[in-house]
C-alpha positions in Angstrom: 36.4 -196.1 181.4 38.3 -194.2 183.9 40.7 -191.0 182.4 43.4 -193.1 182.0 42.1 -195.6 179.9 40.1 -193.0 178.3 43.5 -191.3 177.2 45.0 -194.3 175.8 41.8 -195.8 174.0 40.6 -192.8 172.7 43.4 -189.8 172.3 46.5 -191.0 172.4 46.3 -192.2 169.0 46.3 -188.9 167.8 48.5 -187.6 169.9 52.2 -186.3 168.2 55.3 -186.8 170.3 57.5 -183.8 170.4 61.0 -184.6 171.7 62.4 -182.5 174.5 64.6 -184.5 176.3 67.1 -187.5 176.7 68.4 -189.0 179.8 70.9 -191.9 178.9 73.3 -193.8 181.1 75.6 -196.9 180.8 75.1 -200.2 182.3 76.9 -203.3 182.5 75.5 -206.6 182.6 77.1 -210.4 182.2 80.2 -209.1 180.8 78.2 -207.1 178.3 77.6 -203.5 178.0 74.4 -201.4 177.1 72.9 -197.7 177.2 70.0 -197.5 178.5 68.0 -193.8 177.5 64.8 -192.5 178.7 63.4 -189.6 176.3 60.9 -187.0 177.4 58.3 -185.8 175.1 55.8 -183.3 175.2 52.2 -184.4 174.1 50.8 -182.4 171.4 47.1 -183.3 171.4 44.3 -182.1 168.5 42.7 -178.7 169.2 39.4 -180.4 170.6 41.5 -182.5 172.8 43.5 -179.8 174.4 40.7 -178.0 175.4 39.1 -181.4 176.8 42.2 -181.4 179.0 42.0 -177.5 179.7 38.4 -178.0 181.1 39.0 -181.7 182.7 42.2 -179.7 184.6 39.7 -176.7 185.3 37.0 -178.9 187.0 38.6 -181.6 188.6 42.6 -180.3 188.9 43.7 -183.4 186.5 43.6 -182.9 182.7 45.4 -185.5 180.5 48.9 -186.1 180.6 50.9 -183.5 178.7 54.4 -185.5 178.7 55.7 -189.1 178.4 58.8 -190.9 179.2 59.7 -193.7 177.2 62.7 -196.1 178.1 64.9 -198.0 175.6 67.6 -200.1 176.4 70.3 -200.6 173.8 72.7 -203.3 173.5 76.1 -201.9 172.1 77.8 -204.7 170.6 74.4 -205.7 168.4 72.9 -202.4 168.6 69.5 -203.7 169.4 66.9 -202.2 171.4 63.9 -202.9 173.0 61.4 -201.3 176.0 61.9 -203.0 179.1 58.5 -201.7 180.3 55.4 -199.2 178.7 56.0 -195.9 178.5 55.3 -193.5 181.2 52.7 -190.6 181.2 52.9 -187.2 183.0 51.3 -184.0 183.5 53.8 -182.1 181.5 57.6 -182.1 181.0 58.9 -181.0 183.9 57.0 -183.8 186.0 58.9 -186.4 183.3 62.1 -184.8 184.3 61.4 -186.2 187.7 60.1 -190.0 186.2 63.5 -190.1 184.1 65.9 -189.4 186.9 63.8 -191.9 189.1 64.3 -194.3 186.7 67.9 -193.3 185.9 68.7 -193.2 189.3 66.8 -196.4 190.9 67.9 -197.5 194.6 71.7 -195.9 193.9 72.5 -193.2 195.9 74.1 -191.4 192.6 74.5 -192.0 188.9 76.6 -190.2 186.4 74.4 -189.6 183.3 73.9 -187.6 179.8 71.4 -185.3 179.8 70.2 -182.6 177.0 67.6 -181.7 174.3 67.0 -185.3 172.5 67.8 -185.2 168.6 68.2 -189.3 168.5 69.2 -192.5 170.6 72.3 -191.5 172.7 73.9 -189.3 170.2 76.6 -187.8 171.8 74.8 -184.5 171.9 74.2 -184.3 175.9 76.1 -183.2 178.5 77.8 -185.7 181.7 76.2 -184.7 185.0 75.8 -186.4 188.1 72.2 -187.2 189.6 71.9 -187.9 193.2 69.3 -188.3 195.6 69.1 -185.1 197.3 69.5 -183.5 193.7 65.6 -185.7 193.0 64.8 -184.3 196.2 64.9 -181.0 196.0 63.6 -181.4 191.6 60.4 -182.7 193.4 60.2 -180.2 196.2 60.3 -177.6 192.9 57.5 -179.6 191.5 55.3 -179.5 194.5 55.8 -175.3 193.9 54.8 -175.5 190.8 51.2 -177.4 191.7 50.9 -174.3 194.0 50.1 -172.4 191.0 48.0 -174.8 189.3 47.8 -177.5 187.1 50.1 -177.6 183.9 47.4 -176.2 181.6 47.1 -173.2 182.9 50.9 -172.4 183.0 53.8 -171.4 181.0 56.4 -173.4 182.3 59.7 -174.8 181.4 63.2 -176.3 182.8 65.6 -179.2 183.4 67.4 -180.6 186.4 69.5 -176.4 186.8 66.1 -174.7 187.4 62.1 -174.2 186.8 60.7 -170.8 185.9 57.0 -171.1 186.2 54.2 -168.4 185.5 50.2 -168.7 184.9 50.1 -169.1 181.1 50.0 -165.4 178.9 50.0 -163.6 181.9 52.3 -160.5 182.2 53.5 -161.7 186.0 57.1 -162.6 186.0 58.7 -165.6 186.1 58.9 -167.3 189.4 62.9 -169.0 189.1 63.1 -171.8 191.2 67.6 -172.6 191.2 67.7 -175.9 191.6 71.5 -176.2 192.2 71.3 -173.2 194.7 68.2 -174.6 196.4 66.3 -170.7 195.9 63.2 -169.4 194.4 63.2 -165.9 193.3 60.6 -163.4 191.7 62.4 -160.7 189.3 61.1 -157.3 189.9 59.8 -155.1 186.8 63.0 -153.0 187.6 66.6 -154.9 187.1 67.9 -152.1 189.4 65.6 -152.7 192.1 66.6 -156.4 192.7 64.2 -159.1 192.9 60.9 -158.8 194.3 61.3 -162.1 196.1 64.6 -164.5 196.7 64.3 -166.9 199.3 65.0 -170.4 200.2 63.5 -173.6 198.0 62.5 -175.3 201.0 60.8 -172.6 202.9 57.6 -171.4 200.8 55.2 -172.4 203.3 56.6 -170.0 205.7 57.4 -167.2 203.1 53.9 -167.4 202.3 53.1 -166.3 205.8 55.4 -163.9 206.4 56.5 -162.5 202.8 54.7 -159.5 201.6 56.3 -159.7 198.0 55.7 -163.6 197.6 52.2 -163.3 199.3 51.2 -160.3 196.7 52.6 -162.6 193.5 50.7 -165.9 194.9 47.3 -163.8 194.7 48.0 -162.5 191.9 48.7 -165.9 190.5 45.8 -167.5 192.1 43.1 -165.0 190.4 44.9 -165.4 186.7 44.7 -168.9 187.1 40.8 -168.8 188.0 40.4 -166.5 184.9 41.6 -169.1 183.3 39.9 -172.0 184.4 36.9 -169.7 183.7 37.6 -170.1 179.9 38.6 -173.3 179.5 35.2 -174.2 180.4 33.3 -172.1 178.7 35.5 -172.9 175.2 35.3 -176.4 175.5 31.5 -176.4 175.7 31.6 -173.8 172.6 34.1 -176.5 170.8 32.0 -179.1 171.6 28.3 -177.3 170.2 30.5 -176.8 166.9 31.9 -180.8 166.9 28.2 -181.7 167.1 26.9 -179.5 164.5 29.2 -180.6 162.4 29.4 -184.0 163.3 25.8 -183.9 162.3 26.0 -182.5 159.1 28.5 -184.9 158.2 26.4 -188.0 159.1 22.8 -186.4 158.2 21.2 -188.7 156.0 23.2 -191.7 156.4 22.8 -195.1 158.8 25.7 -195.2 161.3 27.5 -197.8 161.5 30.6 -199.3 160.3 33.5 -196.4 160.8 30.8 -193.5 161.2 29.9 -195.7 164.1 33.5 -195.1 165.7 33.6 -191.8 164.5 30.4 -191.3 166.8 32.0 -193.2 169.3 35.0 -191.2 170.3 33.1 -187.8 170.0 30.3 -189.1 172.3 32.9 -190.3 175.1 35.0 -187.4 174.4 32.0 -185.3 175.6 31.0 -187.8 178.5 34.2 -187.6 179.3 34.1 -184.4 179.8 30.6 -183.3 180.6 29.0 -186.2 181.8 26.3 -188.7 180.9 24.1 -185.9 180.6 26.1 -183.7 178.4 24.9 -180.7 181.1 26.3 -177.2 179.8 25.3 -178.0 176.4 22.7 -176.2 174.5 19.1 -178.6 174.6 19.6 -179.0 170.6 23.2 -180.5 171.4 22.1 -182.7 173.9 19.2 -184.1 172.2 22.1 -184.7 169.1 25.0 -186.1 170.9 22.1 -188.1 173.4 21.2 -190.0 170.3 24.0 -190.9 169.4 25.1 -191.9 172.4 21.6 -194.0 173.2 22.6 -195.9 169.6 25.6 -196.9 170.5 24.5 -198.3 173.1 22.5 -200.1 171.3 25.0 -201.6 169.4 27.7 -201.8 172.0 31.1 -203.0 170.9 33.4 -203.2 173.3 36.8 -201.5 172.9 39.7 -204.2 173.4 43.0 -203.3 174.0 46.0 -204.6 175.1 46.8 -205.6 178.8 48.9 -202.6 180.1 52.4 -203.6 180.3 52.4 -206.5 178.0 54.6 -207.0 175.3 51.9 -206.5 172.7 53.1 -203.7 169.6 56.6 -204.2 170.7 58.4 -204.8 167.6 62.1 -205.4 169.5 61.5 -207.7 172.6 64.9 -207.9 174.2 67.0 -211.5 173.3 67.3 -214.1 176.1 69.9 -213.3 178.7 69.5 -209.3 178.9 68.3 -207.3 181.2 64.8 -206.1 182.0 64.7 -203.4 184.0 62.0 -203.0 186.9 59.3 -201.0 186.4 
């Protein structure tokens, strides 16, 4: 099972959406008129499973999406709705900003669209703004800063399609601001009346980071917080994951497993082979031995996991009426 099928067989069922934000814009089609809104959500994930992500980012530099986009498309006469395709995932919220304007935006050179924090289907709430290419170009230029200082679960990070301020998470560095509408990146100094430490121009960090003392300084720094970091993701995931055995165990000591203790064993046992390996290496020899069983009887008595065919229609409870528009994925 590869990470993304792992994430939408296994976690994503317990995964809460937290609405963030809603991109909406109006289209016209046969004589007919709809709204069609893309909302951006931030995954919230169970303790054990943020800190599967925390350790998958810290080993291989991709944990589990943190954000998703999902698309409706609204009919305003009837006022039906429907998903014209699955949703999209994302490493966090910021990286969705970037989906939703692609999608928003499509082959057109510009679109004029609603933006704002989401608080229901096109409500009115959001503000009118106009997204053009060069205005996606330089969002994703931002984005490709932001990667500098390392994957999403190791930072504090937040912004829309005006500016990104980006920082390694609970650190005491400030802010880097990356202006979108200016096309800068600045680091505040500790002093207001010293000016910033760095300002500079969006599209030159490569060079600033050769010639830059300030910027260079603030990068290092950066670059040994986030290796703390990554440090203790993996040691708490494999402390997490001695304490899910344990307890695991105790709950099933005693009793045969099968039926849903069998599935119960089954998510825990690929959550830790997803994370650690076949071998669960980095687990105490007591732990292994455990989670080895387990894993050895379910193999045993394989059933496989069947899910739906990405991108059919399968749980969609509004497919969209004959004659509407579908829009390409």
């Amino acid at each position: 099972m590869d990470k993304e099928g792992f994430f939408e067989a296994i976690v994503e069922p317990s995964v809460e959406r937290l609405a963030q934000f809603g991109v909406a814009h109006d289209v016209s089609f046969d004589g007919r008129a709809f709204v069609v809104s893309h909302k951006i959500s931030r995954n919230v994930m169970t303790e054990f499973d943020a800190a599967l992500s925390k350790y998958l980012a810290a080993v291989t530099g991709v944990g589990m999406p943190g954000a998703m986009v999902e698309t409706r498309i609204k009919d305003v006469e009837t006022g039906r709705a429907w998903a014209p395709y699955p949703a999209r995932h994302a490493a966090s919220v910021t990286e969705a900003l970037s989906i939703a304007a692609k999608l928003a935006l499509g082959s057109d050179e510009e679109i004029r669209v609603r933006f704002g924090p989401w608080h229901g289907e096109d409500q009115g709430h959001m503000q009118g703004r106009t997204i053009n290419q060069h205005a996606l170009a330089t969002l994703d230029e931002a984005l490709w800063i932001t990667r500098q200082f390392g994957a999403p679960e190791f930072l504090d990070m937040s912004g829309d399609y005006d500016r990104i301020m980006v920082r390694p998470a609970g650190s005491s560095l400030e802010m880097m601001i990356l202006d979108l509408y200016r096309g800068a990146m600045s680091i505040p100094s500790k002093s207001d009346a010293q000016g910033p430490a760095y300002q500079g121009p969006l599209y030159s960090f490569n060079k600033a980071m050769q010639e830059a003392p300030n910027l260079i300084s603030h990068m290092a720094q950066v670059t040994h917080v986030v290796a703390t970091k990554k440090e203790d993701a993996i040691r708490d995931f494999r402390r997490l994951a001695e304490e899910r055995i344990e307890s695991f165990s105790e709950a099933v000591a005693g009793r045969v497993l099968d039926g849903y203790l069998m599935e119960s064993a089954k998510t825990l046992v690929v959550r830790l082979q997803t994370g650690l390996g076949d071998s669960l290496l980095g687990l105490s020899e007591e732990a292994q031995v455990r989670a080895l069983d387990w894993a050895m009887h379910l193999r045993q008595h394989a059933v496989p996991h069947i899910a739906a065919p990405k991108g059919s229609d399968e749980g969609n409870q509004n497919p969209p009426p004959k004659g509407t528009p579908r829009l390409v994925s």
